[in-house]
Every structure is written in C-alpha cells, then in structure tokens.
VEXMI-165771 format. One line per 3 residues: number of its first residue (from 0); their letters; for each residue y, x, z of C-alpha. Coordinates in steps of 0.02 Angstrom, whole numbers, plus 32768, in hexadecimal, padded with zeros to 4 digits. Each point is the difference from the previous one (the first is absolute). Example, Ala and Ser with C-alpha at 12.3 -4.5 7.8 and 13.67 -1.06 7.14 Angstrom:
# VEXMI-165771
0) as) 7F1F:8267:8186 | 80AC:8045:7FDF
This chain:
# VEXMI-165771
0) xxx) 8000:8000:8000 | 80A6:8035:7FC4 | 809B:8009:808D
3) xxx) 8081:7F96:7FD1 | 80B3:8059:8019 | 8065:7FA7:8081
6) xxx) 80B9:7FEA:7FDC | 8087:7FD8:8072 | 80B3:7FC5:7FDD
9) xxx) 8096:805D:802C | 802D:7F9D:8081 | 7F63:8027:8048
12) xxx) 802E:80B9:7FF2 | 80A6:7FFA:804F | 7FC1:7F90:8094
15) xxx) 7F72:8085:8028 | 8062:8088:7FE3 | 807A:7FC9:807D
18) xxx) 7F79:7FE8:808B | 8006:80A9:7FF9 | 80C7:8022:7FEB
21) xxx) 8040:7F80:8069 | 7F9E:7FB2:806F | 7FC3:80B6:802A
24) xxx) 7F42:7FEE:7FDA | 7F84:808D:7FE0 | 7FC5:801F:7F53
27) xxx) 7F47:7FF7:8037 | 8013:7F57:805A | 8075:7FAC:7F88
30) xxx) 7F78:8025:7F7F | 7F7A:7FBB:805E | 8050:7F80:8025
33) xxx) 802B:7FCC:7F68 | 7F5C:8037:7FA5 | 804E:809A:7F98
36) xxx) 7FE7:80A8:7FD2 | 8061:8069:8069 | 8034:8068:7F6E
39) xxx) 8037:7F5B:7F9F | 8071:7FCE:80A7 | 804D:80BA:8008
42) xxx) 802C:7FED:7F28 | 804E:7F61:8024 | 8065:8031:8096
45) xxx) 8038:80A4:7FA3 | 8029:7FA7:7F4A | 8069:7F73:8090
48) xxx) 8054:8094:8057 | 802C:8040:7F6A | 8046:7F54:7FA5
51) xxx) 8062:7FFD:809C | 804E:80A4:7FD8 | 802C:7FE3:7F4E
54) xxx) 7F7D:8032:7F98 | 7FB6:7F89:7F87 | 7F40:800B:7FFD
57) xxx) 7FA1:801D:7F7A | 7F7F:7F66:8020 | 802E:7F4D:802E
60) xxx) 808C:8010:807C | 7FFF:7FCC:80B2 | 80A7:7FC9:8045
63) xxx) 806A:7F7B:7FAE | 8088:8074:7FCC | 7F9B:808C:7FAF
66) xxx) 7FA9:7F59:7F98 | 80AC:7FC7:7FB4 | 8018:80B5:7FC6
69) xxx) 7F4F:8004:7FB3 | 8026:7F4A:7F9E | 80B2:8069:7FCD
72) xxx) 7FC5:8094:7FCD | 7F73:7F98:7F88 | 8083:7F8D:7FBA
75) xxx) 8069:808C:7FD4 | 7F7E:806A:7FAD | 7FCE:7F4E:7FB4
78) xxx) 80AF:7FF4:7FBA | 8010:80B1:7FC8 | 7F55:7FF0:7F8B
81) xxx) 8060:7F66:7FC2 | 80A2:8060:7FE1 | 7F94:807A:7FAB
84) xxx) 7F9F:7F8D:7F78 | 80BD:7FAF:7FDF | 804C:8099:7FC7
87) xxx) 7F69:8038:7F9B | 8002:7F44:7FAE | 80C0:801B:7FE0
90) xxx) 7FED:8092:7FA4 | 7F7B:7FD7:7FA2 | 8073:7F55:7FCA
93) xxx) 8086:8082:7FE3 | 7FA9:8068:7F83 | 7FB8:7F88:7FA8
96) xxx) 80A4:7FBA:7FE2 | 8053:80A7:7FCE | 7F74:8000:7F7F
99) xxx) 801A:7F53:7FAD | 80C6:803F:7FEF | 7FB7:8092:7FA0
C-alpha cells in the first residue's frame, strides 16, 4: 500500500508554528501534539519567521501579507508576458504595413 501525502493549509502552518513562537511551546511537543514531523514544524516556523521579516518565500506563503505580495508579484509578471506578446504583435502589424506602402 502506497502512503498517501498529507497536506495542510497555511493556516494550519501559521497556527502550529505559533505554538511554538507565541504561546512558547517546544518543538517536540507541539509536533506531537499536533501529529507532525518535527522537521516539517521547524520549516514552517523558519519560512513564518522569515515572512515576518520581509522575505517572500519561495513556496506558498504563510502570513497574510507575504500572500498579497505573492498574488502581486504573479500579476505583474502576468502583465509583463502580456506587454511582451503586444509589442511583438505591433511590430509585426507595423512591418507588414511598411511593406504594402512599398
């Protein structure tokens, strides 16, 4: 039989993670506790500590702040692709034009 991955949602993360950072619990009984990997608790708390600090994760972001600039930072990269294929269109147009005047 096959283990099926467990997944958890970020708000998940951020409430165990903060057993740890607020409410002062150890990383061994939080864990327990919540039926973790220890290791998985002490990536979550780190990736939280770090969103708190300013610096946007590489995977699905914890805190509510560090989630805007995620949804940002892919609309603008959305838009740029966008920007991109326009100009390339509009030259294309252009040219095509210059050669009918021809």
């Amino acid at each position: 039989m096959t283990k099926q991955r467990r997944s958890f949602s970020t708000e998940f993360k951020r409430e165990a993670a903060d057993l740890v950072l607020k409410q002062e619990y150890g990383v061994l009984e939080a864990s327990r506790s919540l039926g973790i990997g220890e290791s998985l608790l002490r990536r979550w708390i780190s990736q939280l500590q770090q969103e708190r600090n300013g610096v946007t994760p590489q995977s699905k972001a914890l805190t509510p702040e560090q989630q805007k600039i995620q949804e940002l930072e892919a609309r603008i990269a959305r838009l740029e692709r966008e920007k991109s294929i326009l100009k390339k269109a509009t030259a294309l147009l252009m040219s095509e034009d210059h050669e009918r005047v021809r």
